[in-house]
N, C-alpha and C positions, 0 to 999 in steps of 0.2 A: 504494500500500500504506500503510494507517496504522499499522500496527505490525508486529513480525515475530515478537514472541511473545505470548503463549501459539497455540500455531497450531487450526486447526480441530480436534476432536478430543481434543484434550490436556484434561486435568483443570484445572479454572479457579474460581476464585474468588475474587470482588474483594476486592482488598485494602482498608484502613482509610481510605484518602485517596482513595479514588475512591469510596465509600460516605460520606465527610465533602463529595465536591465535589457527586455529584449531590444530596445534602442541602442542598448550599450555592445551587446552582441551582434546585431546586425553590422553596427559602425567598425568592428573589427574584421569583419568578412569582407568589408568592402576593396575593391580590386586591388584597390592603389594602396592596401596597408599591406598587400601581399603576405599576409599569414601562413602561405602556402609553400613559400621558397626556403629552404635551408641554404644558408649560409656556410661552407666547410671551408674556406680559405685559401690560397690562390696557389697555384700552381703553373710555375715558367711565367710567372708576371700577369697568371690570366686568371680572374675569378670563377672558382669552382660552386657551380650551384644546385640546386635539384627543385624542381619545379614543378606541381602538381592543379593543374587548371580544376580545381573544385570545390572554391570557394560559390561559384553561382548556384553550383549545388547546394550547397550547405546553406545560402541566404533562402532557397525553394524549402528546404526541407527546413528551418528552422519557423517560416511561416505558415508551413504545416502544421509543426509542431505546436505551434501558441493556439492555432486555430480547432487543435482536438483536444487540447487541453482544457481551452479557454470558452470555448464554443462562442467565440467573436471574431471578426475579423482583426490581420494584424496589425501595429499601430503605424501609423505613417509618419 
């Protein structure tokens, strides 16, 4: 069980810090903060990196997420 209220049913709506965290989640996923490259440090003067394009994923499925959780749309 991950929580034990508000239970199925019940009148719900996210509070201000759960609508400031998936904000704060989303903003890390975002392209340009590249949470997705690994840095390992350069070799012959040439930066060594590893790169995994699935951040757009993770923004799809994290708004998923809110929306089965939260049964509202996610916040914008």
């Amino acid at each position: 069980c991950i929580w034990t209220q508000p239970r199925v049913g019940d009148d719900y709506s996210p509070r201000n810090g759960e609508i400031d965290a998936y904000r704060d989640g989303l903003a890390a996923l975002q392209d340009e903060r590249d949470v997705f490259t690994r840095y390992y440090g350069d070799f012959e003067g040439v930066p060594v990196r590893n790169h995994c394009p699935g951040s757009a994923f993770a923004r799809r499925m994290l708004a998923h997420g809110w929306t089965a959780i939260t049964d509202t749309p996610p916040p914008k």
